[in-house]
N, C-alpha and C positions, 0 to 999 in steps of 0.2 A: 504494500500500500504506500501512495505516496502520500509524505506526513501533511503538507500544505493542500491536498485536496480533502483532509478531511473535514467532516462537520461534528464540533463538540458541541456538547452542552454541558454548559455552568448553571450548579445548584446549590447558591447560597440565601440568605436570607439579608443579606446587608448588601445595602444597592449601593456602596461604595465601592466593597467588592468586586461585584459583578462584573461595574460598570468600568475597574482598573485591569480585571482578570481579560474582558471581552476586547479592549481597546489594544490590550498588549497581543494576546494569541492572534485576533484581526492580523497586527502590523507583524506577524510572524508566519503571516498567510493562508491562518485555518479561518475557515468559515463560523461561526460561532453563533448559538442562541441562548438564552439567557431566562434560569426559572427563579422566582422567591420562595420557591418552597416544593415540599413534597407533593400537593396536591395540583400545583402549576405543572410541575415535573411531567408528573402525570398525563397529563392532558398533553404535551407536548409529545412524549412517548407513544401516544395513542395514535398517535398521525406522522410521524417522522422516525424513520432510521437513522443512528447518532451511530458515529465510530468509534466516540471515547466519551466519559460522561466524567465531570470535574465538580465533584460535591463535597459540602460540608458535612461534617457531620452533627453539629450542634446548630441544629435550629426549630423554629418553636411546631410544635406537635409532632407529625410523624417526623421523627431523624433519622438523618444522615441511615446509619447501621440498618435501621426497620427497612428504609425504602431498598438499601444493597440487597436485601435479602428477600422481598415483594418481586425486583428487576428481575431476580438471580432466577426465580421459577419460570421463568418464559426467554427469559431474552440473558444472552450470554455476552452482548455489549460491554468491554472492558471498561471497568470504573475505578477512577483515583480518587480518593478520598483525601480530607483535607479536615486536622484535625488538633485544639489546641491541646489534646490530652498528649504528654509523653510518656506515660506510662506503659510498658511494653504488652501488661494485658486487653488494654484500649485500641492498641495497634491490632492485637492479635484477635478479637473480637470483629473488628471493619474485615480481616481476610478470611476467618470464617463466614460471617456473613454471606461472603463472593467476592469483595473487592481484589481486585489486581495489583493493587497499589496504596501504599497512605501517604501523606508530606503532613509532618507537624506542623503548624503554625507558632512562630513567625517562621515566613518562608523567603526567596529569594526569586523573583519571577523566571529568573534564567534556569533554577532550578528545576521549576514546575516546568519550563517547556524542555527540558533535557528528560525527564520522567515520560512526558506527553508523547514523546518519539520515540523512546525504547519501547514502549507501551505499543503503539504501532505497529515499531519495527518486530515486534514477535507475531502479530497478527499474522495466520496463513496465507499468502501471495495466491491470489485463483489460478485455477490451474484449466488447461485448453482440455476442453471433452476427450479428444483423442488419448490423452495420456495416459498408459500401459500400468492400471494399477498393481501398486506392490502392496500386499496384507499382512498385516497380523492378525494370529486369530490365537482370543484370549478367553479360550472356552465359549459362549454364546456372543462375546462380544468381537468385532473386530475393527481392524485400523486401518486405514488407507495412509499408506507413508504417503504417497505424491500427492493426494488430497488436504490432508492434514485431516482428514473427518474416523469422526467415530458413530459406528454402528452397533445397537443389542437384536441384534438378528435382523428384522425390515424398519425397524424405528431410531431415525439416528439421534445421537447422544449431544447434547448442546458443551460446550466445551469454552471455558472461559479462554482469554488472549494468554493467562499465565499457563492452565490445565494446558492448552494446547502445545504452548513453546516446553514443557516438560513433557509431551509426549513425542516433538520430534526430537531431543533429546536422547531419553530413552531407546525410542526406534532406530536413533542413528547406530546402538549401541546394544544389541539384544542379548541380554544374558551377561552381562559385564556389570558389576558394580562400579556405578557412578558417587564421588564423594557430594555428602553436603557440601561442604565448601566448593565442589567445582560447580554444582546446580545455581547456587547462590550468584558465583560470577557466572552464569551463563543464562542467567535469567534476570541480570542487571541489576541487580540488588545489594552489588558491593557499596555502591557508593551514599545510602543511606546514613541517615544521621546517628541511628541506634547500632550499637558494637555488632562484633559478627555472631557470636551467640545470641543473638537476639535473630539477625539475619536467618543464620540456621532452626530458628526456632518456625521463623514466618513458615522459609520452605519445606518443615513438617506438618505445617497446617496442611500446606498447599498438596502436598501427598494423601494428608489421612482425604481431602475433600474428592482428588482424584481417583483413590481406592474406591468410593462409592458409583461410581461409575464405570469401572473396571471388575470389581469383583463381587461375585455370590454371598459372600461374608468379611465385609472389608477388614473386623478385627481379627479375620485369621488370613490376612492373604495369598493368595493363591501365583496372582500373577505380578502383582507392585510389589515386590519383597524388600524386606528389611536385611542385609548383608549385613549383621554385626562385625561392628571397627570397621566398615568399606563405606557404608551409605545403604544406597538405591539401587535394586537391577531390577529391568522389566525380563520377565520370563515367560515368553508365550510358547505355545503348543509347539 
């Protein structure tokens, strides 16, 4: 995807915000639209495809967290979150939910559009009908490596922008244990504000969330396995 054609949506509740968040991504060549809240949000979701959704999460009624996790049952739209809690359970709460991403507040705007394009840049590139798929098959579920798609037999699997750049990962690498620390840098996550145990802690989230989509019984895995002392290895059939 190219990161200037795309269309975000900013969901805060302070029209200073908005209105500094929308004026900057604008002059950085995203298209942008602009909600005050959860139930604006909404409504704009209801009628428009967004590539990247840039929310608060503290604001008045439904928040931030409630709506990532409302988005997350239909629509697999990568979402960055934006958030003055630093607490790393608060972090870890917005990525279970389904977020992709969090930026503490106070933040740096160069920051948030460096996040906004790795965010992107993991997004799966469409691939031409002709192409000669290669599969994984993970018991009833399977993988289209050159698609990047996941199917549970004829119903395919919605797949977040992170789920998804951790499953070409994996795929690139079948049956090899992958380090946390190497997932972490390879899902652009070094350069966060919280230590790298913390890092490694998000891209445990971001496993246990992909195990339910992968596996018959995620707390005993079958096919996302845990390599103790290695990481991660995907092990299909």
């Amino acid at each position: 995807m190219s990161d200037v054609d795309a269309h975000l949506l900013i969901v805060d509740d302070d029209e200073r915000i908005r209105s500094l968040l929308a004026r900057f991504l604008v002059k950085h060549g995203f298209l942008v639209s602009t909600a005050r809240d959860a139930a604006h949000a909404r409504r704009l979701l209801s009628g428009l495809a967004f590539d990247l959704i840039v929310m608060d999460v503290m604001m008045p009624g439904e928040d931030g967290v409630a709506l990532t996790r409302a988005i997350r049952d239909t629509d697999a739209t990568p979402i960055l979150l934006l958030t003055a809690k630093g607490e790393t359970k608060d972090r870890i709460a917005g990525l279970e939910a389904g977020a992709d991403d969090y930026l503490p507040k106070p933040f740096e705007p160069r920051e948030l559009l460096l996040r906004i394009n790795a965010i992107l840049r993991r997004m799966p590139e469409p691939v031409a009908e002709s192409t000669v798929p290669k599969v994984l098959h993970l018991g009833n579920v399977r993988y289209d490596i050159e698609r990047g798609e996941l199917w549970n037999g004829s119903d395919p699997v919605r797949l977040t922008a992170t789920e998804s750049q951790l499953m070409r990962i994996f795929a690139a690498q079948p049956g090899e244990a992958i380090t946390r620390a190497r997932l972490v840098e390879d899902l652009g996550r070094g350069g966060a504000a919280a230590g790298g145990q913390s890092q490694e802690r998000a891209v445990d989230v971001q496993i246990t969330r992909l195990r339910r989509k992968l596996e018959q019984d995620p707390k005993q895995p079958r096919y996302l396995q845990t390599v103790r002392g290695s990481g991660y290895m995907l092990a299909p059939d």
